[in-house]
BAKOL-600286 format. One line per 4 residues: number of its first residue (from 1); their letters; for each residue y, x, z of C-alpha. Coordinates in steps of 0.5 Angstrom, whole numbers, plus 2048, in hexadecimal, padded with zeros to 3 digits. Example, Ala and Ser with C-alpha at 12.3 -4.5 7.8 and 13.67 -1.06 7.14 Angstrom:
1> as> 7F7 819 810 | 7FE 81B 80E
//
This chain:
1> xxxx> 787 6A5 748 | 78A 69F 747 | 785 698 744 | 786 696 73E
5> xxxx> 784 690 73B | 77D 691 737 | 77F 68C 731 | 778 68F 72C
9> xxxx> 773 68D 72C | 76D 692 72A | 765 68F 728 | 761 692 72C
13> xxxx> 75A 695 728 | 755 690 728 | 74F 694 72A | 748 690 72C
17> xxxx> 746 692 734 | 740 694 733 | 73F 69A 72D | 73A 69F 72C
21> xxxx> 73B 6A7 72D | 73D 6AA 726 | 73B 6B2 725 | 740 6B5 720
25> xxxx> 741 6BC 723 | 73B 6BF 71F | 73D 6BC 71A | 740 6BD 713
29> xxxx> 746 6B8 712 | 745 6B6 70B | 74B 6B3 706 | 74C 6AB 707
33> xxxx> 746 6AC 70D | 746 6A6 711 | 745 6A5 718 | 745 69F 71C
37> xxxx> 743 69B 722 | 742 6A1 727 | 745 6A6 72D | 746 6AD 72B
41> xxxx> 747 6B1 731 | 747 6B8 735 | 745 6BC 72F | 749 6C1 72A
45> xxxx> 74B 6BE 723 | 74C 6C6 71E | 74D 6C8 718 | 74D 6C2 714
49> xxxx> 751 6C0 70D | 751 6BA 70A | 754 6B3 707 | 754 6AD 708
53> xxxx> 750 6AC 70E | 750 6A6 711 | 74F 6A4 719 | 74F 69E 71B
57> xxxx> 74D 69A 722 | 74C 6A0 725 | 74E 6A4 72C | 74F 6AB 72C
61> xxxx> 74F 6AE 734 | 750 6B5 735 | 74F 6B8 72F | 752 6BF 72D
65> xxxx> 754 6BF 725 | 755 6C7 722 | 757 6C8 71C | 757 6C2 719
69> xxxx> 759 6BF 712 | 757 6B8 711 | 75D 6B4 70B | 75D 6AE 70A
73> xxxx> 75A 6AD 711 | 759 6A5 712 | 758 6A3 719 | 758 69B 71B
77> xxxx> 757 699 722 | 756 69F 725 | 757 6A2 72C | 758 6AA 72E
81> xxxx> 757 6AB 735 | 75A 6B2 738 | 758 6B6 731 | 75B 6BC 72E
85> xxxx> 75D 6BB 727 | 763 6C1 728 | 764 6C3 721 | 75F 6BD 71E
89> xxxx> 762 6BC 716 | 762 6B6 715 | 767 6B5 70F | 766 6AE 70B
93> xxxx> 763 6AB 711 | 763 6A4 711 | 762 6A2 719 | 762 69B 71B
97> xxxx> 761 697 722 | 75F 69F 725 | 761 6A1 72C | 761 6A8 72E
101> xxxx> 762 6AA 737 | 762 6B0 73B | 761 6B4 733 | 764 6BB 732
105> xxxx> 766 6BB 72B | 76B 6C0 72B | 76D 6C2 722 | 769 6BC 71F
109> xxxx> 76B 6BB 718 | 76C 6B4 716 | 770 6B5 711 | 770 6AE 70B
113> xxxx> 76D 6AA 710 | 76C 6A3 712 | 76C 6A1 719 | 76B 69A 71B
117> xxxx> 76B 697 722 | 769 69E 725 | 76B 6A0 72C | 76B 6A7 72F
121> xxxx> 76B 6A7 737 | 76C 6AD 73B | 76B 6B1 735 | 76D 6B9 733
125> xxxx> 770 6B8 72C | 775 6BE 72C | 775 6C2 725 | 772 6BC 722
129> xxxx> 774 6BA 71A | 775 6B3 718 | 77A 6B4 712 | 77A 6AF 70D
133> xxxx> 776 6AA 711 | 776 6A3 711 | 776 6A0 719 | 776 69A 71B
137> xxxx> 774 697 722 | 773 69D 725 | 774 69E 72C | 775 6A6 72F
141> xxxx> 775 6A4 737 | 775 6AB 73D | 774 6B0 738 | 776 6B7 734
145> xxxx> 77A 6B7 72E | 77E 6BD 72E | 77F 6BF 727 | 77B 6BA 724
149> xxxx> 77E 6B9 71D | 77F 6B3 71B | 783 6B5 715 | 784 6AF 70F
153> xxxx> 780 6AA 712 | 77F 6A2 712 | 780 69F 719 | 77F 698 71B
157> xxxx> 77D 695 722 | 77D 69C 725 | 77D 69D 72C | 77F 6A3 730
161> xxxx> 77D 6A2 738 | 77E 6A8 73E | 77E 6AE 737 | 781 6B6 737
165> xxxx> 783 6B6 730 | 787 6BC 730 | 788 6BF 729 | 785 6B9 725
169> xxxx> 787 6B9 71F | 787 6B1 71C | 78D 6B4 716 | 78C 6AE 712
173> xxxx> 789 6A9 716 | 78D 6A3 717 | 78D 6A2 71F | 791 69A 71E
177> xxxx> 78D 696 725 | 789 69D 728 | 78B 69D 72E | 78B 6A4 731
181> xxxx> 78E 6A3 738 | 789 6A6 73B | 787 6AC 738 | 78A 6B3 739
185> xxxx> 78D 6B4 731 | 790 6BA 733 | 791 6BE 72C | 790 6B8 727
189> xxxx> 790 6BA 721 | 793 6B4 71C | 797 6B2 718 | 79D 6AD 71A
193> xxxx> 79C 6A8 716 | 794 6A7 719 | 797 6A7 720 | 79A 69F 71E
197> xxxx> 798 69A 721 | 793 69E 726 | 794 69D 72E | 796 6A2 732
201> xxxx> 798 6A3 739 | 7A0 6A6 73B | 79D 6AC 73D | 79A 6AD 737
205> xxxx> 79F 6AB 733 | 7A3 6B1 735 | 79D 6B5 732 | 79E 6B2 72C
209> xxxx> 7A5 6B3 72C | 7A4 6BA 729 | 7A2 6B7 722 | 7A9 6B4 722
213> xxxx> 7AC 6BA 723 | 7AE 6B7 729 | 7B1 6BC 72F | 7B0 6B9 735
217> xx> 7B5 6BC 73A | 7B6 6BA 742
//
């Protein structure tokens, strides 16, 4: 792939070095349950169901989540590490200052969510759900997102780096100032009037040119 400028700037969690082992795997997760300061690693996180529990200063590392419901999550400065949160649902979370790398989040719901200055990096996120989410400084960089629906939601300082993205769905979603030059969007389903303003390559145009009604012929 060709380099891109990186023009966004996402801030990173503020996370102390030093934090004490946190064991949550045995643990009832309760509704508005507060966790702070700690890791969480190696461990299975199952069958838990509960609102507005808030994580805050806190690392997850190769952790596995199972059926898990949590609404109207809120993580700030929070770190995932090589975890599986694949098919997490985590509609109306609020995530601000978060990382996730090298994480397998294959149909996770985040549907209504808010997400500030979050980056994914080398992460699995085909299937996912974001419809009606409010995005802004987010950066998806080296990853999957084939299939993802994005369908209606709110993007600014969005940023698309090395990303397979065919068959997303992004119907309502206004791309002005998104650049996609490096990503696979084969099989894009939008709407024309979303498309104006965003950046593409030519190759990628010619993708696009179906959408116009477009034949191309040589």
């Amino acid at each position: 792939m060709s380099k891109v400028k990186d023009e966004i700037k996402i801030l990173s969690p503020e996370i102390p070095e030093k934090l004490e082992q946190l064991d949550i795997g045995n643990k009832t997760i309760e509704d508005e349950d507060f966790f702070s300061m700690g890791i969480i690693s190696d461990c299975y996180i199952e069958e838990q169901r509960a609102d507005k529990v808030i994580f805050e200063k806190v690392i997850f590392k190769n952790v596995i989540f199972e059926d898990v419901f949590l609404n109207a999550l809120e993580l700030t400065d929070v770190k995932f590490i090589n975890c599986d949160l694949s098919n997490i649902d985590l509609s109306g979370g609020i995530i601000h200052r978060v990382e996730f790398v090298d994480c397998k989040m294959i149909g996770v719901k985040l549907t209504n969510g808010t997400l500030r200055n979050v980056l994914f990096t080398n992460c699995n996120l085909n299937y996912s759900i974001f419809r009606f989410s409010d995005l802004k400084q987010v950066k998806f960089i080296e990853s999957l997102l084939n299939n993802v629906d994005f369908q209606n939601s709110k993007f600014s300082k969005i940023g698309f780096t090395d990303i397979d993205m065919k068959r997303i769905q992004m119907v309502g979603v206004a791309l002005k100032g998104i650049d996609l030059r490096t990503c696979n969007i084969e099989g894009i389903g939008i709407r024309i009037e979303d498309l104006n303003g965003v950046i593409v390559s030519n190759m990628q145009v010619i993708q696009l040119a179906g959408l116009l009604g477009v034949v191309i012929k040589e």
